[in-house]
KOLLUMFI-79040 format. One record per atom (N, C-alpha, C, O): x, y, z; residue in three letters. Coordinates in steps of 0.02 Angstrom, whole numbers, plus 50000, padded with zeros to 5 digits. Each point is the difference from the previous one (the first is absolute). Example, Ala and Ser with C-alpha at 12.3 -4.5 7.8 and 13.67 -1.06 7.14 Angstrom:
BEGIN
506604971650390ALA;499555005950000ALA;500455006050000ALA;500524999950033ALA;499305005449931SER;500425005950003SER;499615005550037SER;500255005550008SER;
This chain:
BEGIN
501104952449630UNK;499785005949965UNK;499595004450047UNK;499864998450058UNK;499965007549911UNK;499685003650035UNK;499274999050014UNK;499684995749970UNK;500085007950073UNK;499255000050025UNK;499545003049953UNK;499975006149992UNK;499674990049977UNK;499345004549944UNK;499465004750056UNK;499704999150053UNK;500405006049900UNK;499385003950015UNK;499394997150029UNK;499825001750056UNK;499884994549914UNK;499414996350020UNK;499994999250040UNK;499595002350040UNK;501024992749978UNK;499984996950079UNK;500145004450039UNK;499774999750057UNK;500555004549927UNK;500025005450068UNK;499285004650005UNK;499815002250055UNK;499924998749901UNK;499325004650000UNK;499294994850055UNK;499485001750028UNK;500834992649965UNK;499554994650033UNK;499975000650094UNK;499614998350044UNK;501055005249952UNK;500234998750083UNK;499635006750018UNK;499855004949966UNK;500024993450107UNK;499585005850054UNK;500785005750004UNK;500554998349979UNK;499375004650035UNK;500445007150047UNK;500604997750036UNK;500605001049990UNK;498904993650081UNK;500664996050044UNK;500404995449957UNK;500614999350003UNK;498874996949946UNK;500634997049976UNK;500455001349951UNK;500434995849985UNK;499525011149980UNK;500455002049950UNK;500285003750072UNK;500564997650001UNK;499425004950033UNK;500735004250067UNK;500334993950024UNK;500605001350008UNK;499284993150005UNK;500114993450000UNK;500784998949946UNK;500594999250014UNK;499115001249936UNK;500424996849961UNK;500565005949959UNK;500334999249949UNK;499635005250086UNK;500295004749980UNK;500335000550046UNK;500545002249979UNK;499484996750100UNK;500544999450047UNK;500454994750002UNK;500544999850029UNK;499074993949925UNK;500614995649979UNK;500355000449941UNK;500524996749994UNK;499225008249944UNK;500324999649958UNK;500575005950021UNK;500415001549957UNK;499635001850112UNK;500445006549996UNK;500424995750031UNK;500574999449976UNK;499244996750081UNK;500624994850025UNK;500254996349940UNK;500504996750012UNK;499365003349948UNK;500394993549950UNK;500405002949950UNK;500474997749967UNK;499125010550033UNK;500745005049947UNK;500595000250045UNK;500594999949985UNK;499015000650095UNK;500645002150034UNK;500474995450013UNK;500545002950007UNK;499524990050001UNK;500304994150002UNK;500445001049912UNK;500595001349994UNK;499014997849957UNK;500375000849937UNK;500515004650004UNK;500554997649987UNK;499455008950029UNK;500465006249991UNK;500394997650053UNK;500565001049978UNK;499504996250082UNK;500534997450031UNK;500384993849962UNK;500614999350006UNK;499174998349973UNK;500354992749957UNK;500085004749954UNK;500605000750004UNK;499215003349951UNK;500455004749931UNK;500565002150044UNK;500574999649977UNK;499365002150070UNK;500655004550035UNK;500474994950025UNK;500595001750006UNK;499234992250011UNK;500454996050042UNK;500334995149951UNK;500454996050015UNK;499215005049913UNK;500464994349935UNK;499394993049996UNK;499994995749956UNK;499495004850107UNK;499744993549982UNK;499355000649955UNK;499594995650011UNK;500295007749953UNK;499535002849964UNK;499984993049941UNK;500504999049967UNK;498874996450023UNK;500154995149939UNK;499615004949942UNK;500325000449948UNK;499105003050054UNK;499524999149973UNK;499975009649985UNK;499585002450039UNK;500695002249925UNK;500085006850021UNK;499215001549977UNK;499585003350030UNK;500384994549933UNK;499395001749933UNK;499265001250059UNK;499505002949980UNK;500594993750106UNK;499464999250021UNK;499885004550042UNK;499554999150041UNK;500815006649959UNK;500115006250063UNK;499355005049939UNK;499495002950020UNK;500654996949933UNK;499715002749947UNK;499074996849983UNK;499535003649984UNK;500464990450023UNK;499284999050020UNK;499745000850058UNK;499405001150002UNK;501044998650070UNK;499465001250039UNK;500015008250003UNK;499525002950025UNK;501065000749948UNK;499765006750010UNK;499465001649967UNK;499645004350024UNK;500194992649913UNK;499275000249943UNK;499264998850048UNK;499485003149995UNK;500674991750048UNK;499534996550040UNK;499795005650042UNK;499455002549987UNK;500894999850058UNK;499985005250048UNK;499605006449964UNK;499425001550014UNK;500925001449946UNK;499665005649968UNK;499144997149950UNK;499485002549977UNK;500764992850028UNK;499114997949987UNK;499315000250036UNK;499415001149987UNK;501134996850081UNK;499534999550025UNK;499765007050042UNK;499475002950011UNK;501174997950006UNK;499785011850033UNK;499775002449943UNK;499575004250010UNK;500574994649919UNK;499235002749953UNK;499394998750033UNK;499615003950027UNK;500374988949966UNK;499354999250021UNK;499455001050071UNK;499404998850009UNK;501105003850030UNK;499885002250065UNK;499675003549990UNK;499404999650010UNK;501045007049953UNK;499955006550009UNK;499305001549930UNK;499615004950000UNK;500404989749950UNK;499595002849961UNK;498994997950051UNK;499485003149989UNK;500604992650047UNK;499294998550065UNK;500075007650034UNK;499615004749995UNK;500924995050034UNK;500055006150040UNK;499765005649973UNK;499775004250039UNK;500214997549882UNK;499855006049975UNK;499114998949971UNK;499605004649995UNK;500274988749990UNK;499294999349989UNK;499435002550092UNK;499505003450011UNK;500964992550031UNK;499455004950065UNK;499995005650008UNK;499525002450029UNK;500975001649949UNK;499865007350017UNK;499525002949937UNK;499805005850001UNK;
């Protein structure tokens, strides 16, 4: 399942860019297996895209409290 809020609100800066450079490698591995037929699991291209946009919310919503 996906990543709760919480736990991502817990992580520093480096480690939500962290885990957001592996969750973009792991859409990008999925969309090659959707494309190549070896896809088991489709339903999961769709949580980590949830994951990702969670967490550039939450980037961007720090980013807008310093200014």
């Amino acid at each position: 399942m996906g990543k709760r809020v919480a736990e991502l609100r817990e992580k520093n800066n480096e480690e939500l860019l962290e885990e957001l450079k592996n969750l973009r490698a792991e859409l990008f591995n999925l969309r090659l297996q959707q494309v190549t037929g070896g896809l088991t699991n489709p339903h999961r291209i769709r949580i980590v895209r949830k994951d990702i946009a969670r967490i550039l919310t939450i980037l961007s919503e720090r980013e807008s409290k310093k200014s």
